[in-house]
ZARODO-390729 format. One line per field, with one value per atom (N, C-alpha, C): residue in three letters; residue number from 1; x, y, z. Coordinates in steps of 0.2 Angstrom, whole numbers. Example, Ala and Ser with C-alpha at 12.3 -4.5 7.8 and 13.67 -1.06 7.14 Angstrom:
residuo Ala,Ala,Ala,Ser,Ser,Ser
num 1,1,1,2,2,2
c1 66,62,66,64,68,64
c2 -28,-22,-16,-11,-5,0
c3 39,39,39,35,36,39
//
This chain:
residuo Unk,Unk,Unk,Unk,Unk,Unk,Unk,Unk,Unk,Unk,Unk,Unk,Unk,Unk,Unk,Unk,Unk,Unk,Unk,Unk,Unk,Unk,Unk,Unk,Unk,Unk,Unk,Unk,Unk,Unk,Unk,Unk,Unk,Unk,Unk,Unk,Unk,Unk,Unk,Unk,Unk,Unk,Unk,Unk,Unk,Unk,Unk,Unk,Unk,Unk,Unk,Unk,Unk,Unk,Unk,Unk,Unk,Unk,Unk,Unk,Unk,Unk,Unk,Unk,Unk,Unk,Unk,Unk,Unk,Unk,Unk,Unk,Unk,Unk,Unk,Unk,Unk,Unk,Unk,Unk,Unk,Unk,Unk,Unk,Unk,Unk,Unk,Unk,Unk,Unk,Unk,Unk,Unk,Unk,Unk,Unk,Unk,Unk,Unk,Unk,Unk,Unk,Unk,Unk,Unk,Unk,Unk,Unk,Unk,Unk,Unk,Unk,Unk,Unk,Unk,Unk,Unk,Unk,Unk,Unk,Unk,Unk,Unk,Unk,Unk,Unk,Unk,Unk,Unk,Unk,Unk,Unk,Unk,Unk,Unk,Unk,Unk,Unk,Unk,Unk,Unk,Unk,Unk,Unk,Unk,Unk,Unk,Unk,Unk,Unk,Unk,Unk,Unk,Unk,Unk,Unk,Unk,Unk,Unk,Unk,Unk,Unk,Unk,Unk,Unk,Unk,Unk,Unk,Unk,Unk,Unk,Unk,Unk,Unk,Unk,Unk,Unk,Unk,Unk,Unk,Unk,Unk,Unk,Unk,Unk,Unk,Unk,Unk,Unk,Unk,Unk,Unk,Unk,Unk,Unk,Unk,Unk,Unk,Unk,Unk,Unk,Unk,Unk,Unk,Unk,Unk,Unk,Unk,Unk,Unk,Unk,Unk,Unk,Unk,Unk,Unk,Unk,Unk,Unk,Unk,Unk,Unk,Unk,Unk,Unk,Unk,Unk,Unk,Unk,Unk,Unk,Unk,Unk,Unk,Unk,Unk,Unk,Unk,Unk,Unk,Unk,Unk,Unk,Unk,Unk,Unk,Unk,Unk,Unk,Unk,Unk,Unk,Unk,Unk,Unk,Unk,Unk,Unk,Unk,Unk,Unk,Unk,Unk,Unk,Unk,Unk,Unk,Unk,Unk,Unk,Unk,Unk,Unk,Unk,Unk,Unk,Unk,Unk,Unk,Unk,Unk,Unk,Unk,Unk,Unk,Unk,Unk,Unk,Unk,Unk,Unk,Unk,Unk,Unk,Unk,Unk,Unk,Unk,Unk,Unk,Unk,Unk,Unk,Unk,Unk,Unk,Unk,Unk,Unk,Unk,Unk,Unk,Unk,Unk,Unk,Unk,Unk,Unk,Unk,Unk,Unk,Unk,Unk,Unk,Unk,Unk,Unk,Unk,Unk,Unk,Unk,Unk,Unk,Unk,Unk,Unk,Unk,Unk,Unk,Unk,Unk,Unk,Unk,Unk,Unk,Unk,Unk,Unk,Unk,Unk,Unk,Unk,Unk,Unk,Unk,Unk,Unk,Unk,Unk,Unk,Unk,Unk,Unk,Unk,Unk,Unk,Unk,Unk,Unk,Unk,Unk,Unk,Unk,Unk,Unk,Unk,Unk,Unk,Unk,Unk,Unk,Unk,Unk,Unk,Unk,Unk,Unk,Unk,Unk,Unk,Unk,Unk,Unk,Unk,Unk,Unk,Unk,Unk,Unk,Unk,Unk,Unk,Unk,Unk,Unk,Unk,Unk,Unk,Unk,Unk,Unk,Unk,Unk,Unk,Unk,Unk,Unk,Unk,Unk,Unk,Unk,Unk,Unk,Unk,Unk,Unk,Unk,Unk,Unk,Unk,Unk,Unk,Unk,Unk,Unk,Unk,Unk,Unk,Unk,Unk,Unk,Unk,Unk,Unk,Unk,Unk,Unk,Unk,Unk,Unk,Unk,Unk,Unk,Unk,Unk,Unk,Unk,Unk,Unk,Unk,Unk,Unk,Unk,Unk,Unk,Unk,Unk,Unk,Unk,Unk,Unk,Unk,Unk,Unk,Unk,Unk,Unk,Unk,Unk,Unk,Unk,Unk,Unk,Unk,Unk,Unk,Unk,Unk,Unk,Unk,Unk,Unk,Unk,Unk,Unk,Unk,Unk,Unk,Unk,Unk,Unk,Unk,Unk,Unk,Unk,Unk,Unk,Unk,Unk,Unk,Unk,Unk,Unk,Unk,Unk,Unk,Unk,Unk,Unk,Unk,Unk,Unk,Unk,Unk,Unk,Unk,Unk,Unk,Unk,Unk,Unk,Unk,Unk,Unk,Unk,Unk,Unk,Unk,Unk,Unk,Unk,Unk,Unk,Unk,Unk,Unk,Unk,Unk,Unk,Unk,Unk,Unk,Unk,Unk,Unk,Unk,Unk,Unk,Unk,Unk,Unk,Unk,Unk,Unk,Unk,Unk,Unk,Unk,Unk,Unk,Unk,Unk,Unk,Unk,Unk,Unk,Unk,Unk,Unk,Unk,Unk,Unk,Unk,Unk,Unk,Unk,Unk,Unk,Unk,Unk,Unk,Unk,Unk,Unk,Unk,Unk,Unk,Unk,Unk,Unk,Unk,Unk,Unk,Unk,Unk,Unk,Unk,Unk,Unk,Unk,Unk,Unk,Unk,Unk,Unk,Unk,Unk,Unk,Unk,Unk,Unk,Unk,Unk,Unk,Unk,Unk,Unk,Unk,Unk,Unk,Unk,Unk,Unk,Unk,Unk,Unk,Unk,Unk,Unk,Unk,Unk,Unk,Unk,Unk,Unk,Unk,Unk,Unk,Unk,Unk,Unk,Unk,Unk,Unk,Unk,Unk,Unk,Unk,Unk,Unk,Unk,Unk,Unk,Unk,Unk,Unk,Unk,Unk,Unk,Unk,Unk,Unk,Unk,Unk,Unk,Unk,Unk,Unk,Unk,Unk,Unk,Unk,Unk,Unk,Unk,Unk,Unk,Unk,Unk,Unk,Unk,Unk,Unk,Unk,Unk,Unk,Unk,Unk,Unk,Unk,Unk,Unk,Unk,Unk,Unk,Unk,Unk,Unk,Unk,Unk,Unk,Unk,Unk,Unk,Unk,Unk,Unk,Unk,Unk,Unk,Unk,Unk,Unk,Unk,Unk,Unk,Unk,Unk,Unk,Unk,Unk,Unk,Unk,Unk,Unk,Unk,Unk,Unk,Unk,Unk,Unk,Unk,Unk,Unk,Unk,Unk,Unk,Unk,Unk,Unk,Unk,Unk,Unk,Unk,Unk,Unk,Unk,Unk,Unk,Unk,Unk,Unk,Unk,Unk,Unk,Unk,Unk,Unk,Unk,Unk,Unk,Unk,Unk,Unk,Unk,Unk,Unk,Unk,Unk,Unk,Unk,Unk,Unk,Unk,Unk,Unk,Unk,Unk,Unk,Unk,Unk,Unk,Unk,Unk,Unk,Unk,Unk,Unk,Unk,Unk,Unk,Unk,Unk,Unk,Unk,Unk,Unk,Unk,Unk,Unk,Unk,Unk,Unk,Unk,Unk,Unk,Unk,Unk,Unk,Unk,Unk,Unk,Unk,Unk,Unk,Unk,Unk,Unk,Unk,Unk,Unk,Unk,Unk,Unk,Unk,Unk,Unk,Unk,Unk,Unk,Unk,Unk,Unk,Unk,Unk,Unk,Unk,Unk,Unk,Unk,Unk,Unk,Unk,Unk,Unk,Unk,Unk,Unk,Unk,Unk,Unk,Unk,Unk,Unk,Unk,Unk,Unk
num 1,1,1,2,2,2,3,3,3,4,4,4,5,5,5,6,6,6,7,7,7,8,8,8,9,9,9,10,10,10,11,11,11,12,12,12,13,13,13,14,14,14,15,15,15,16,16,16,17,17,17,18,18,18,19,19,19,20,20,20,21,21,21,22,22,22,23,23,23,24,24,24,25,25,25,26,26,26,27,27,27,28,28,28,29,29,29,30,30,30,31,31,31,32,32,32,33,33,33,34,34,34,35,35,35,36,36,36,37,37,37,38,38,38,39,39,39,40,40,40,41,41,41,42,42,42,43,43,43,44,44,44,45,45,45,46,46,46,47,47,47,48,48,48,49,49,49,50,50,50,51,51,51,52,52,52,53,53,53,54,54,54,55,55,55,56,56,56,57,57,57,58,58,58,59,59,59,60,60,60,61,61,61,62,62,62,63,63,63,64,64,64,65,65,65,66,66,66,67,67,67,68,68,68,69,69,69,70,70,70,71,71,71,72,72,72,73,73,73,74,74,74,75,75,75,76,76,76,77,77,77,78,78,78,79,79,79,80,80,80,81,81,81,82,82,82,83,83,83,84,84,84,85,85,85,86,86,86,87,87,87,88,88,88,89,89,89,90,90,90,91,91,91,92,92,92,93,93,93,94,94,94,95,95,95,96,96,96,97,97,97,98,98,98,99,99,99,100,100,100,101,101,101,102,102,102,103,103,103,104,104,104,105,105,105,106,106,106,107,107,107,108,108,108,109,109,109,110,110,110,111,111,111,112,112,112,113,113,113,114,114,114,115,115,115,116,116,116,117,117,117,118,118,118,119,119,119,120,120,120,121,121,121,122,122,122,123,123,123,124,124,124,125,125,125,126,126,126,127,127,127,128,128,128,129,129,129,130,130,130,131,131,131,132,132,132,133,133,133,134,134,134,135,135,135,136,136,136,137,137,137,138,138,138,139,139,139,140,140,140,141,141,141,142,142,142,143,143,143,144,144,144,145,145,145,146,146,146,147,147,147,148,148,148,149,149,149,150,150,150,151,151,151,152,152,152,153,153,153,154,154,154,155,155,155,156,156,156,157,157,157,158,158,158,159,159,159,160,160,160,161,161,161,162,162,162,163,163,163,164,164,164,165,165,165,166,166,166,167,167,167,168,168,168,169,169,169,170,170,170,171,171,171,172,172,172,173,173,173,174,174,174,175,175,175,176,176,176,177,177,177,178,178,178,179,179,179,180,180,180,181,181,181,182,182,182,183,183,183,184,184,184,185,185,185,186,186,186,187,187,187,188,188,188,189,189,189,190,190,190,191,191,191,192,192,192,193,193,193,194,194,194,195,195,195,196,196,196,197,197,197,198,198,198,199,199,199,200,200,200,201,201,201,202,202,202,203,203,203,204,204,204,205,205,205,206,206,206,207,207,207,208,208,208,209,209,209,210,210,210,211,211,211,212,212,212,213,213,213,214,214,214,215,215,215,216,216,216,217,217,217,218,218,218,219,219,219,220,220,220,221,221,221,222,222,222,223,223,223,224,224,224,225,225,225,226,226,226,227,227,227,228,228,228,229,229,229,230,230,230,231,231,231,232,232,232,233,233,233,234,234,234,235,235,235,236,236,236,237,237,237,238,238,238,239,239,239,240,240,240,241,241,241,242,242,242,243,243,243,244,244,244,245,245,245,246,246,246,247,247,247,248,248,248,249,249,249,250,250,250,251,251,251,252,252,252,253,253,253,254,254,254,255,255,255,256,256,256,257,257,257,258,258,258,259,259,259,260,260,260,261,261,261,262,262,262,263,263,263,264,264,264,265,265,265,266,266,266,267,267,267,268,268,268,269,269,269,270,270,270,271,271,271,272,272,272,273,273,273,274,274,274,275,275,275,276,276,276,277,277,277,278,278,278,279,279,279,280,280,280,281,281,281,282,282,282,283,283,283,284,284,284,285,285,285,286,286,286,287,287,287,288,288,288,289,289,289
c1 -616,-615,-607,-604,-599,-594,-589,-584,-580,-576,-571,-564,-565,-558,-560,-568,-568,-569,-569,-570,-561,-559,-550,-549,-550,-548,-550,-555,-560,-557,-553,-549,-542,-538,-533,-532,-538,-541,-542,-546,-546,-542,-535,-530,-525,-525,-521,-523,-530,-534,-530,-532,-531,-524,-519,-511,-511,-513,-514,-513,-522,-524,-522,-519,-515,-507,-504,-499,-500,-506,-510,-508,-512,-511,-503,-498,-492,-488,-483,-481,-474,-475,-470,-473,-469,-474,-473,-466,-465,-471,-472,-476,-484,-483,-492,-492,-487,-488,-488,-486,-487,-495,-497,-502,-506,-507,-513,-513,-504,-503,-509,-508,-511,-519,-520,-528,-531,-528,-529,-530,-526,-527,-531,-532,-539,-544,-546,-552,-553,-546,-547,-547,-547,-545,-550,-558,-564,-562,-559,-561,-553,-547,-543,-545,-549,-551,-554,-559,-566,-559,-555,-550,-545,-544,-542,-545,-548,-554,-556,-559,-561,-554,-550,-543,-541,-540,-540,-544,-549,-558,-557,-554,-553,-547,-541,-538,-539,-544,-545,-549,-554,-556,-556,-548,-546,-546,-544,-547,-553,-557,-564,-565,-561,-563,-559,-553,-550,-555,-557,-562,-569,-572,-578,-575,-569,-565,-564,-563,-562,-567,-571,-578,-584,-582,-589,-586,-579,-576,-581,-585,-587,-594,-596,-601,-601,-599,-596,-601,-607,-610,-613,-614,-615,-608,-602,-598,-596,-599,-600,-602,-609,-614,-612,-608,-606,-601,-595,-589,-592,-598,-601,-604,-607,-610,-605,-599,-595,-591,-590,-587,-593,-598,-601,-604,-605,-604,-599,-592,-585,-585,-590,-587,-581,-578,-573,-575,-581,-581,-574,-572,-568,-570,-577,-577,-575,-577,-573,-570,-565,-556,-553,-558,-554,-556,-563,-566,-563,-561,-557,-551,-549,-539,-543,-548,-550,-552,-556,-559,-551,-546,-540,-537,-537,-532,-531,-537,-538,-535,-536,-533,-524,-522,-516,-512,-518,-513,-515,-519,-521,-515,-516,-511,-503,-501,-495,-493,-499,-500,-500,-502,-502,-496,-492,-485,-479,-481,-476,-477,-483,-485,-483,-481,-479,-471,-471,-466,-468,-462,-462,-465,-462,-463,-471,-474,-479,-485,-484,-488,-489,-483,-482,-484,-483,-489,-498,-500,-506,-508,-503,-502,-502,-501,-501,-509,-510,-515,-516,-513,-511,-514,-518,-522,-516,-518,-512,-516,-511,-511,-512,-512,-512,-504,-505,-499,-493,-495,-492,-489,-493,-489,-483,-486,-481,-474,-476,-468,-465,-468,-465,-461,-466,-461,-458,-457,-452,-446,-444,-440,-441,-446,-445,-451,-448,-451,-444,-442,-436,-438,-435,-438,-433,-431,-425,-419,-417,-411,-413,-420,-421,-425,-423,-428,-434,-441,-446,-449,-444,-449,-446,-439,-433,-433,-432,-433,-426,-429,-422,-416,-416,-409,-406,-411,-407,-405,-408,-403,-399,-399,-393,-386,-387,-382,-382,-385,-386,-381,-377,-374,-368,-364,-359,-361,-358,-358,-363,-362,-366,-372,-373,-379,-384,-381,-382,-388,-383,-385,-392,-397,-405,-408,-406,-409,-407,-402,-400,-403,-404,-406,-414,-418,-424,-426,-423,-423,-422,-417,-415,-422,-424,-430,-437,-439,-445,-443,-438,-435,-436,-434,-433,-442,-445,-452,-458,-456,-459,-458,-450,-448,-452,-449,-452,-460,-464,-471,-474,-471,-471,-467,-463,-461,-466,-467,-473,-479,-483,-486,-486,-478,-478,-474,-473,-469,-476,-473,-477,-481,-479,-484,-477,-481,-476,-479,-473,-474,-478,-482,-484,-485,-486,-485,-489,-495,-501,-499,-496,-492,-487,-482,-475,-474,-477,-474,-477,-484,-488,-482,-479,-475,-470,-466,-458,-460,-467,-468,-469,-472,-472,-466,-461,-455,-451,-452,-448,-450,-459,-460,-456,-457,-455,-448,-442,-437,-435,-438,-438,-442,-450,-453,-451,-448,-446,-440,-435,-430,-432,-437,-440,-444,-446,-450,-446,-439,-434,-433,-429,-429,-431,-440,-441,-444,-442,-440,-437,-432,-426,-429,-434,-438,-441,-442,-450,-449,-452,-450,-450,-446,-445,-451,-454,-460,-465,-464,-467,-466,-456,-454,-458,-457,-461,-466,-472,-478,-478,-474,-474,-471,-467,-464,-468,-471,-475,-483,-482,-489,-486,-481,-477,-478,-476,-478,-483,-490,-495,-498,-496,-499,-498,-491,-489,-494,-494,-498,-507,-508,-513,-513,-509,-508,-507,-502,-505,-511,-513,-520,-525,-526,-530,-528,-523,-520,-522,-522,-525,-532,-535,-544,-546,-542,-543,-539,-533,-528,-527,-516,-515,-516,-516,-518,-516,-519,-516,-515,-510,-507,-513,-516,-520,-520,-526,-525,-524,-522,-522,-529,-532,-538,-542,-545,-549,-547,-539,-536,-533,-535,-530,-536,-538,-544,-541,-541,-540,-541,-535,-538,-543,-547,-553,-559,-560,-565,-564,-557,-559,-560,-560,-562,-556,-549,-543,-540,-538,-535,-526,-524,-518,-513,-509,-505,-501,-503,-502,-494,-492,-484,-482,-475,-473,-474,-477,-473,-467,-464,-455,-457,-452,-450,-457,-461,-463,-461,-454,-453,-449,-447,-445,-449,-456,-461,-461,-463,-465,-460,-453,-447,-452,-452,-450,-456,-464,-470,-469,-462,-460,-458,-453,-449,-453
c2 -27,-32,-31,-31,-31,-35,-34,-42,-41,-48,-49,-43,-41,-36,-29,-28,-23,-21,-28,-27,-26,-29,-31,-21,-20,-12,-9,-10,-5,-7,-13,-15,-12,-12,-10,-2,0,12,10,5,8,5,2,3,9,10,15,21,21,28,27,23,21,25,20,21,28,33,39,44,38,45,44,36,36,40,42,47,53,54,62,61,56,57,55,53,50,51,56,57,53,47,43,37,36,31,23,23,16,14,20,22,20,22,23,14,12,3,-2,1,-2,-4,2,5,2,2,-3,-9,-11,-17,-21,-17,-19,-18,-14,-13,-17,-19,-25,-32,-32,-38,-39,-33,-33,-32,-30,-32,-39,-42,-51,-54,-53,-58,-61,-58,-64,-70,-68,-74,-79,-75,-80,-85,-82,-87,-92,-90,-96,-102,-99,-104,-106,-103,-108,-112,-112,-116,-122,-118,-125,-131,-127,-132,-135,-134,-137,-144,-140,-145,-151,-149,-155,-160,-157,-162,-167,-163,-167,-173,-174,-177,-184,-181,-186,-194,-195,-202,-208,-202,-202,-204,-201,-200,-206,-208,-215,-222,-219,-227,-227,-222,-223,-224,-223,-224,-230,-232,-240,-245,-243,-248,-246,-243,-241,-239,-243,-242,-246,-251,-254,-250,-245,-242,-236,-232,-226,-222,-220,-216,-216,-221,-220,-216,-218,-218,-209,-207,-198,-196,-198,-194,-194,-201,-201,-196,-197,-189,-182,-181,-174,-174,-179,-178,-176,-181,-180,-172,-169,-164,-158,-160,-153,-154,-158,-157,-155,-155,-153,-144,-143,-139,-136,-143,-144,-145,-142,-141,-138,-142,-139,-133,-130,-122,-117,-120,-119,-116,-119,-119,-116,-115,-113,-105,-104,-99,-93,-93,-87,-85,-89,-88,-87,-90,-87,-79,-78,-71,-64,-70,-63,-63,-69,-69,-60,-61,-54,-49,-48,-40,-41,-45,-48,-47,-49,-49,-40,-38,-31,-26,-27,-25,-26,-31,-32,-27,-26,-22,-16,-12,-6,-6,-7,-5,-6,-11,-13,-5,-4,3,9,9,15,18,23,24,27,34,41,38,34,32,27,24,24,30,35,40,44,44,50,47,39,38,36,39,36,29,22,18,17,21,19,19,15,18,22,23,31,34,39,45,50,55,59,65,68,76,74,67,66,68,69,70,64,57,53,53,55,53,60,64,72,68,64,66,60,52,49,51,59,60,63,66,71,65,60,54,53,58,56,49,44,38,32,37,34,32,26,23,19,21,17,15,24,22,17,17,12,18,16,18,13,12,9,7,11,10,7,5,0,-6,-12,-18,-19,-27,-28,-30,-32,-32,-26,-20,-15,-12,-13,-11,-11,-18,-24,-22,-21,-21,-15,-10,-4,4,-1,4,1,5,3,-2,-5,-9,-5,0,4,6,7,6,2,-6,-8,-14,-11,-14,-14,-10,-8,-14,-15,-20,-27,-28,-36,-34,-31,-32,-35,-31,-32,-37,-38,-46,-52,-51,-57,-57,-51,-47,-53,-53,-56,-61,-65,-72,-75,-71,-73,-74,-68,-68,-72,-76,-82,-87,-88,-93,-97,-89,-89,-90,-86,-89,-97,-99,-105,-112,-108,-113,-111,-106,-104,-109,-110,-114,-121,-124,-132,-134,-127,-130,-134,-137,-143,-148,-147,-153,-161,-167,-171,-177,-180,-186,-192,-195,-201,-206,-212,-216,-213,-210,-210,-202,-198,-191,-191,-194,-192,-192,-195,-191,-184,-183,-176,-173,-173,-170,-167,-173,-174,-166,-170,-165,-156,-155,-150,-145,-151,-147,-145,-152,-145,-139,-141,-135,-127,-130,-123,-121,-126,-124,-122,-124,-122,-117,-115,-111,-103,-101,-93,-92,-98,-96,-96,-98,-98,-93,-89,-82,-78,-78,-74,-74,-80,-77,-77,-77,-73,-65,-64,-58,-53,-55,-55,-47,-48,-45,-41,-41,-39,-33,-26,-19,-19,-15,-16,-15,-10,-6,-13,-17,-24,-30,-30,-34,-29,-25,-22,-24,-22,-26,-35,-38,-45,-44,-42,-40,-41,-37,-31,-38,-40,-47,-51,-54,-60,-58,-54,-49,-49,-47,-46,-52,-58,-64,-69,-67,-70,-68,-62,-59,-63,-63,-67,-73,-76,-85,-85,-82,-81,-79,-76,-71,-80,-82,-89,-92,-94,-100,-99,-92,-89,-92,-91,-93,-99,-104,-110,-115,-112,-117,-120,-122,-124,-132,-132,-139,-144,-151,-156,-163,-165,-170,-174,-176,-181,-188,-191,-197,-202,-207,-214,-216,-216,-220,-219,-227,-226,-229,-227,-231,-237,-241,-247,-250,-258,-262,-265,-268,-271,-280,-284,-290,-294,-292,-295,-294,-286,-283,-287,-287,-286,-295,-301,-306,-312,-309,-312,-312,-319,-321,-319,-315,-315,-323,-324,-332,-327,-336,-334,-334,-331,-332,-338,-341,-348,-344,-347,-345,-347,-343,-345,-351,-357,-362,-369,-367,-372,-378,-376,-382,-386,-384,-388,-392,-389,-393,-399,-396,-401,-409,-406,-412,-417,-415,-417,-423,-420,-424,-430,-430,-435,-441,-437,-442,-447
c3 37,41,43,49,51,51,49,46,52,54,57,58,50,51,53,51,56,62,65,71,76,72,75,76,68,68,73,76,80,87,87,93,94,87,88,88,84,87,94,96,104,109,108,111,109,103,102,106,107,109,117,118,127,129,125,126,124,119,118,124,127,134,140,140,146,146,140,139,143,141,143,149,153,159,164,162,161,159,157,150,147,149,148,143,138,133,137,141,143,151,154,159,156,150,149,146,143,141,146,153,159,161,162,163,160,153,149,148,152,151,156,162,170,170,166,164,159,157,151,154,157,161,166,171,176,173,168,164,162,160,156,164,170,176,178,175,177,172,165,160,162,164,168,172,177,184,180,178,173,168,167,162,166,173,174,182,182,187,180,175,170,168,170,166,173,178,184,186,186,184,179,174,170,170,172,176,181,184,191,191,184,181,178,177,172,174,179,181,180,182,181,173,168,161,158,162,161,161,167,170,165,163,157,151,147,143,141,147,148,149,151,153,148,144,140,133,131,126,121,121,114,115,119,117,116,111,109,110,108,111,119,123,127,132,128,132,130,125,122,129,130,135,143,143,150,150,146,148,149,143,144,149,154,158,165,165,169,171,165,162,164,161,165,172,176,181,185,183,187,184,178,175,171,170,165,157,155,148,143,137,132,132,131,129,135,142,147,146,146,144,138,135,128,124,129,127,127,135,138,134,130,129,121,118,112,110,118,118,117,123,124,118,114,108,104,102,98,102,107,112,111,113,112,107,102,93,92,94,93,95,102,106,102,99,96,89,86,82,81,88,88,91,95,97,93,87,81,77,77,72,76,84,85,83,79,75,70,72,67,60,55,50,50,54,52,54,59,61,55,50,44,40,40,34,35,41,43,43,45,46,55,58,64,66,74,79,83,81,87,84,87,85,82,78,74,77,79,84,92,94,100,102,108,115,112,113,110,104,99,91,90,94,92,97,101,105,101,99,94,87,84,79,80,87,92,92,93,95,102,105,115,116,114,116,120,124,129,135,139,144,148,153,156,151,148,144,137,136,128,126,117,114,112,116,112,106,102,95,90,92,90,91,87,87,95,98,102,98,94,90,89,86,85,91,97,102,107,104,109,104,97,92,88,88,85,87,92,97,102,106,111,115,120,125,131,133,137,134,127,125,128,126,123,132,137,144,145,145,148,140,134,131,134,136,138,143,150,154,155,149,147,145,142,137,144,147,153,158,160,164,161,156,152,152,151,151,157,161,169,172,170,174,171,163,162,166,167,171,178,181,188,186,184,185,182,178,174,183,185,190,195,198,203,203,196,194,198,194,196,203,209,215,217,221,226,225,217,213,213,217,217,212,209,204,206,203,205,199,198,193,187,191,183,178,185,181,178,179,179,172,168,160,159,162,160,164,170,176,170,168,165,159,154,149,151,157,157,162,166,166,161,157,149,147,146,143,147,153,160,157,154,153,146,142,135,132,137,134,134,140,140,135,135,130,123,121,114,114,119,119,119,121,122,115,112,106,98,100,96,99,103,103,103,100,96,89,87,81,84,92,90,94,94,95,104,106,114,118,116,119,119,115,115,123,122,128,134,135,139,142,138,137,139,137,138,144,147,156,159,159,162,165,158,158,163,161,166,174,174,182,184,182,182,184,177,180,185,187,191,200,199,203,203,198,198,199,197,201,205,211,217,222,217,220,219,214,214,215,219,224,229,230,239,238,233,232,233,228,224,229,233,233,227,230,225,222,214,211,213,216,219,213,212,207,206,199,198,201,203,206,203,204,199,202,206,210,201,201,196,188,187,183,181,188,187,193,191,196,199,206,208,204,208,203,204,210,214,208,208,205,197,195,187,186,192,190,191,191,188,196,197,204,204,207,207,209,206,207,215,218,228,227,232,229,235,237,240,245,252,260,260,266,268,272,270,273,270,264,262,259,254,251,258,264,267,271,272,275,270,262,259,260,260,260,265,273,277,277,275,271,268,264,258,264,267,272,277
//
């Protein structure tokens, strides 16, 4: 029977192989981790669209899922049936949503793996994914794993601080590069989405995250091998391209409605208190008189 870890294995041999043969064809390591960056990804951009049409779908929802929440609160399982029923008509299933970024997890972590193993020291100890005798491992224990003035196979600390100031400029550039192009796509996301009462905390919460998450990715990238930032660039780019390409399809997302959250005071039975007309209590006086 095949277990979980052999299976990871068999994912991390066949990126390794991939980046290998895209060398061959390429013969630049940082050129060939573009490349499978961009290939990786146009293979996962059916299971992107599906994740993100179902998470769309589910916001759109939310209203809806307010109002049954609230009127079928003392009946818990009727009030089960009704969400799932709502849910899978928009299409807004959890598993929706959650399937696709479970499926990519593994590639991802894979892909991390073997790029942290590319390096003389682990090709010599038969520790890497690299194929050994390929075009790729002979030039990594060559040291020709250079790319725009970096060496890929060195942490970004070691070479931001491993070396001179002119060293040191094609690693900060890179690091600001990935920092920058989380940014940008993360703001791409949320331009033209306007506040309204029933969003503006979900609003508030996620333009934090837009400003705190790339500098928390920045640094812990700090550890992580260049040929990696790369990789993580290279995505950002990518997906950005892809959020636009599913804007053009889907158009973009429009702010959840309050309609549905809050009743009118007619419907829920409770008479709102009439407020005074202008110049009553004077009519009243003049009545007394």
């Amino acid at each position: 029977m095949t277990t979980v870890g052999e299976i990871f294995g068999a994912i991390e041999r066949g990126l390794g192989s991939a980046l290998a043969f895209l060398y061959d064809v390429v013969p630049s390591f940082g050129v060939a981790i573009i490349l499978l960056t961009v290939a990786i990804n146009i293979v996962l951009f059916p299971l992107t669209l599906k994740q993100t049409r179902a998470t769309r779908a589910f916001q759109e929802i939310q209203p809806e899922i307010k109002r049954i929440q609230k009127e079928l609160k003392d009946t818990p399982e009727e009030m089960q049936k009704e969400l799932m029923r709502v849910q899978r008509e928009a299409g807004a299933t959890p598993l929706g949503c959650l399937f696709p970024m479970l499926v990519q997890f593994p590639i991802w972590l894979a892909l991390f793996r073997v790029l942290r193993a590319a390096n003389a020291a682990a090709i010599e100890g038969g520790e890497s994914f690299i194929p050994q005798g390929s075009g790729l491992a002979q030039a990594i224990l060559e040291g020709r794993q250079q790319f725009l003035g970096m060496d890929l196979g060195v942490t970004m600390s070691d070479g931001v601080l491993g070396g001179s100031v002119t060293r040191a400029i094609p690693y900060v550039l890179m690091l600001v590069l990935m920092v920058a192009t989380q940014y940008v796509q993360q703001w791409h996301a949320m331009r033209g989405q306007t506040s309204t009462p029933g969003n503006k905390q979900q609003q508030q919460t996620q333009q934090a995250i837009t400003r705190i998450m790339p500098l928390f990715i920045g640094f812990i990238s700090w550890s992580f091998p260049v040929g990696l930032v790369l990789y993580w660039t290279t995505s950002n780019l990518f997906r950005l391209v892809q959020q636009v390409v599913i804007f053009k399809i889907d158009g973009r997302p429009s702010p959840p409605s309050t309609s549905g959250t809050e009743e009118p005071a007619k419907e829920s039975g409770e008479e709102q208190p009439r407020r005074p007309q202008p110049g009553s209590k004077k009519r009243k006086r003049r009545r007394r008189r």
